[in-house]
N, C-alpha and C positions, 0 to 999 in steps of 0.2 A: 579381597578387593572387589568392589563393585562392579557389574560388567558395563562396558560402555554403551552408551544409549545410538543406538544404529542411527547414522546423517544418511536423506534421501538420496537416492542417485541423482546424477546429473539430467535435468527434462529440459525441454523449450519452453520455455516463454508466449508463444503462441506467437501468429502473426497475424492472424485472424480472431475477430469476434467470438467463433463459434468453437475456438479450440478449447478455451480454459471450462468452457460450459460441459465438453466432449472428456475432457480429462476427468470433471469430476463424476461423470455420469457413469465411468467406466470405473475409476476407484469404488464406488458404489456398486455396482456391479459384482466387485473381483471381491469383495469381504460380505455380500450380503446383507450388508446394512439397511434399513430401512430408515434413512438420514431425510427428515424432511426439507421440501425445499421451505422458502420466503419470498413471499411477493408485497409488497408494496404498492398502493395504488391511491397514488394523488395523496402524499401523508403530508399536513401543514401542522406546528405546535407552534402555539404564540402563547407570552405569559404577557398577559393584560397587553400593552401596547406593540411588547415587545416582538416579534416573526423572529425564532427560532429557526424555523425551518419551512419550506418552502415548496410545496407542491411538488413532492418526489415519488418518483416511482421507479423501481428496479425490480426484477427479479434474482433472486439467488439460489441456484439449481441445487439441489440434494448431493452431499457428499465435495461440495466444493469450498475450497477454502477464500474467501471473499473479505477484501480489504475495504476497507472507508477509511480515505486517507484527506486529511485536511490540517490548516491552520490551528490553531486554539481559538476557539468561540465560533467555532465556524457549524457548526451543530451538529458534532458527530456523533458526542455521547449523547446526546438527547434523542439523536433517530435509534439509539443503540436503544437507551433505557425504553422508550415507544415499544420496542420487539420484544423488549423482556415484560413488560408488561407493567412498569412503575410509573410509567406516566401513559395519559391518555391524551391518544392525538385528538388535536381542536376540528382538525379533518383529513379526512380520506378513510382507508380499510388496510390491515396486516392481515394476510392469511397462511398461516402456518401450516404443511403438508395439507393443503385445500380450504383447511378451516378458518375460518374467520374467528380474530382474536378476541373481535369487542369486546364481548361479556368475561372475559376468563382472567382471572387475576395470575401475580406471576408464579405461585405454588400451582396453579392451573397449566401453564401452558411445558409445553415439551421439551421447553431450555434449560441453561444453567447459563450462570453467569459471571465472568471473573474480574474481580473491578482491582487497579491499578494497587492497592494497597497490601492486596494477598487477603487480608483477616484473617491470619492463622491463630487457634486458640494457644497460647504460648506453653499453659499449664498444662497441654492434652496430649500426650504422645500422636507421632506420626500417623500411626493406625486407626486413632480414634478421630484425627481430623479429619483423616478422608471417610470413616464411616459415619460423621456427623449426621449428613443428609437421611442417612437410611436409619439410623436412630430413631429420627421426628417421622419415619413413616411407619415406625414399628416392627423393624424387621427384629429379628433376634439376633445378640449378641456372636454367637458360634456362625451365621451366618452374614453377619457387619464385617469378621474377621477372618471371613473365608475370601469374602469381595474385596477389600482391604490390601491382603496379602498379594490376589491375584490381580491388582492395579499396580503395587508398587513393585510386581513383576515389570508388568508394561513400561514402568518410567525408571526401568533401571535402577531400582532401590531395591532390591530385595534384602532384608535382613535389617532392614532402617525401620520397621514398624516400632520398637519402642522406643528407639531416638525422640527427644522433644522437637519442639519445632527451631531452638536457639541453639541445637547444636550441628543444624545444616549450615551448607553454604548457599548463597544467594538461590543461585541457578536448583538448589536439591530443594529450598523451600516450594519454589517456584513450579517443580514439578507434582510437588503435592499437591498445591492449589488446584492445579487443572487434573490430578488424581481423584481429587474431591469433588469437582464438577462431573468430573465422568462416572462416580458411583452411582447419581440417580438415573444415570442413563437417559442423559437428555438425547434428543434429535438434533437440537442445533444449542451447539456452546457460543457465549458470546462472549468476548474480551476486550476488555477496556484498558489500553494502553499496557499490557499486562508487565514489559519488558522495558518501561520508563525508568525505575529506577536502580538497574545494571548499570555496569558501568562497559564500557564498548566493546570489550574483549568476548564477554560473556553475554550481551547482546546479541552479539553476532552468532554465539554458540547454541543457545537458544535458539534462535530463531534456526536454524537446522534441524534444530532435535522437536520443535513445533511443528516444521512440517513434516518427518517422517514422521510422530506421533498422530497428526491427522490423514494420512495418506495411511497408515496403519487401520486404526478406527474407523473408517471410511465419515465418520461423523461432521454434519456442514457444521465449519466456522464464519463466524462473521467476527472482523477484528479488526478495531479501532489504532490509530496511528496517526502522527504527523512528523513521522518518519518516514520520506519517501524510500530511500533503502529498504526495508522491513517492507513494503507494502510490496516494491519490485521483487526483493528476491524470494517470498513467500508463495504471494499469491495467485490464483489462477486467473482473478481477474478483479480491478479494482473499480469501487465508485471515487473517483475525486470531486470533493465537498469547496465550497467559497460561501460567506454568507448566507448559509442555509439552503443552497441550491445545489444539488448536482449539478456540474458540468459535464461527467463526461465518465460513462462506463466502458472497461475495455482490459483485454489483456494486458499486463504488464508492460508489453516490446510493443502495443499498438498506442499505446497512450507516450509514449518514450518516441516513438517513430512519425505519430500523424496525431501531435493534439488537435486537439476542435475547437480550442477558445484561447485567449492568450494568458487567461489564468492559468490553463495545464503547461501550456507551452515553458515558461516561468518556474512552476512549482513544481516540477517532475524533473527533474535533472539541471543542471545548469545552461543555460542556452546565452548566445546574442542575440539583443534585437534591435534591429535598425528599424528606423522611420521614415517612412516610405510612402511615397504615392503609385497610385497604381494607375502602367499607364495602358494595357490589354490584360488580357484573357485569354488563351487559345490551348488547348487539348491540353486544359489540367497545367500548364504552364504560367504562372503569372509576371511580367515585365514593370518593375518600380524603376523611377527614379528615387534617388536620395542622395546625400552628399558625397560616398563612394561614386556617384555614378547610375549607370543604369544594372540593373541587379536581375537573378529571373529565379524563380522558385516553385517549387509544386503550389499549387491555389487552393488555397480552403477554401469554405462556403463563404457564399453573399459576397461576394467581392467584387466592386463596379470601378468601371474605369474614371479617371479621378478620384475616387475616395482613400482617404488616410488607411496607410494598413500599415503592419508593422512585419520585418520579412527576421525569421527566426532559423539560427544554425546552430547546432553546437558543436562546442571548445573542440572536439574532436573528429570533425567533419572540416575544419579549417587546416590547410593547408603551409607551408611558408613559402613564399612564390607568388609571380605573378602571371602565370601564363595557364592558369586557369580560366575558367568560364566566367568565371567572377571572383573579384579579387574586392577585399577588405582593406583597407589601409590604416595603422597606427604607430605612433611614436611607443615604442616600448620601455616602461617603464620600470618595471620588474621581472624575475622569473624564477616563481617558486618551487622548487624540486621536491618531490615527493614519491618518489623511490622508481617508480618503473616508467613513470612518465613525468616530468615538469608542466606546469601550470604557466605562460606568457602572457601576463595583463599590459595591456595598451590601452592610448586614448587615442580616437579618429582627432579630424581638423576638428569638426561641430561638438568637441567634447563626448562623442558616444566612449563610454567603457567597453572592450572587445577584450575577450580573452579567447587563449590557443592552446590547446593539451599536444604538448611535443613525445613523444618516446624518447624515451632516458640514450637508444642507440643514436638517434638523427642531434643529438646536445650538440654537438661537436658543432653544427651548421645552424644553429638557432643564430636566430640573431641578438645583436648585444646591446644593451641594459642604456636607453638616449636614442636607437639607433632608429631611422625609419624604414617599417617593414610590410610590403605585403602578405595577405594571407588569401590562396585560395580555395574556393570550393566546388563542389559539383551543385546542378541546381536539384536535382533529386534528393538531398543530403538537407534542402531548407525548405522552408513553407512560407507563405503570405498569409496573413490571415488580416482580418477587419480591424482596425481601430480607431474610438470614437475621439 
């Protein structure tokens, strides 16, 4: 029997910026790696009319596992393929463990790359896919199969080396792919959607056995998604993408806690968002009107009294009751149970859609299915932010 591939311990999330930067600097550290970082600086790719991408700049610290998580078309794989080196940005600089990419093709630079399809050679045993790379650089056969063996150590395959590739299951193929990336011993692996075509069980199972695999190797990932789950429970710190733009880098629980735009707001978890004007400002507090009423919330940037903002809570910051600091109001019109907690979508008077994440223990007291119900919140628990 195969030994099982070790899932990481239990970590935080970060609350801060500087944490998931601090985790991977120390994973780094604690194996030795010489994992380079990735900086970005002003990268724009445009095909003829087209902006792909859009004046970005991040850094990605050595040793850390880094998500870019966005929509489809939203240009994630293009900033991805920019770093691997297949396409050339229209502007700005990539610099790789300091070095500037421009001139270096992607057999040049210190990556590997894993694209959503796998390309496993199907006629070519186990052992010979992952030594493929080192093949083409001339290593020798007694030493392809020394490296080989002692990778499908690592990915919990041992004894799978002459297995074909059609006689894995999904997830054993899977590990060979990024067995095979890690032969030439990149600095930073890149992955593109690697875990799209699992189906959610084993999705899920992967992605645990991904990250203790990289928190092992201490090696930087950069890894493409538009799977908000996968970006959260992965990574140490994510970019989220819209039309070619970064909005918004940040740990997992800070992007989940304090978006910056109403894109993130939206596309990271499920949230409400009421429409609102905004009628003060005062120590981080902001005070809307909207058709509930007057409402208050923590204040995102640029927000001026009178302009249109939009005040954002989520399904599980909502309360049932009315004797909160601020109360939500809907006619409830369903309530979907889903195992440890139900799901209660409503409509306000002005047609807003609201939903409420109840715990499966409080069912008893939900309210019932026509019925009209408040919902309240803490104003620490929602944000205001700007809308045009």
């Amino acid at each position: 029997m195969a030994a099982t591939w070790a899932t990481p311990s239990p970590r935080s999330r970060g609350e801060g910026k500087g944490e998931g930067r601090a985790q991977a600097a120390s994973n780094t550290r604690n194996r030795g790696t010489m994992s380079h970082s990735v900086e970005l600086h002003q990268v724009g790719v445009s095909f003829g009319a087209t902006r792909a991408v859009s004046d970005v700049s991040f850094t990605v610290e050595g040793g850390e596992f880094f998500s870019i998580l966005g929509p489809s078309g939203c240009g994630k794989t293009t900033l991805l393929r920019v770093i691997a080196g297949f396409l050339q940005p229209t502007e700005g600089k990539i610099l790789i463990g300091g070095r500037d990419m421009a001139a270096l093709g992607p057999n040049q630079r210190p990556t590997a790359m894993i694209f959503q399809s796998l390309a496993l050679f199907p006629l070519m045993p186990v052992w010979e896919n992952i030594a493929f790379g080192l093949e083409a650089r001339g290593v020798s056969k007694a030493e392809r199969r020394r490296k080989a063996e002692e990778l499908l150590k690592l990915i919990a395959l041992e004894g799978f080396g002459e297995r074909m590739p059609g006689e894995l299951s999904g997830g054993q193929r899977q590990r060979v792919a990024i067995a095979r990336a890690l032969a030439v011993e990149p600095q930073v692996l890149l992955l593109d959607e690697p875990l799209s075509a699992l189906d959610l069980k084993l999705r899920q199972h992967m992605r645990a056995e991904l990250r203790a695999l990289q928190k092992r190797t201490g090696v930087t990932f950069i890894y493409i998604t538009h799977d908000q789950s996968e970006a959260l429970a992965m990574s140490d710190r994510v970019a989220v993408m819209s039309a070619g733009v970064v909005q918004q880098v940040g740990a997992p629980r800070e992007l989940y806690d304090n978006p910056a735009t109403p894109f993130v707001a939206t596309f990271v978890g499920e949230t409400n968002a009421i429409s609102c004007t905004v009628k003060s400002v005062e120590d981080g507090i902001a005070v809307v009107d909207c058709a509930h009423g007057t409402l208050r919330g923590r204040a995102g940037a640029q927000l001026t009294s009178g302009g249109n903002a939009r005040l954002y809570v989520r399904p599980e910051a909502l309360k049932p009751g009315n004797g909160a600091e601020n109360t939500l109001s809907a006619t409830i019109e369903r309530i979907d149970f889903e195992g440890a907690f139900a799901l209660a979508y409503g409509a306000s008077d002005d047609g807003t859609r609201l939903v409420a994440s109840i715990a499966s223990t409080e069912l008893a007291a939900a309210p019932a299915i026509g019925a009209r119900a408040g919902f309240g919140f803490d104003s620490r628990n929602a944000v205001v932010l700007p809308h045009g």
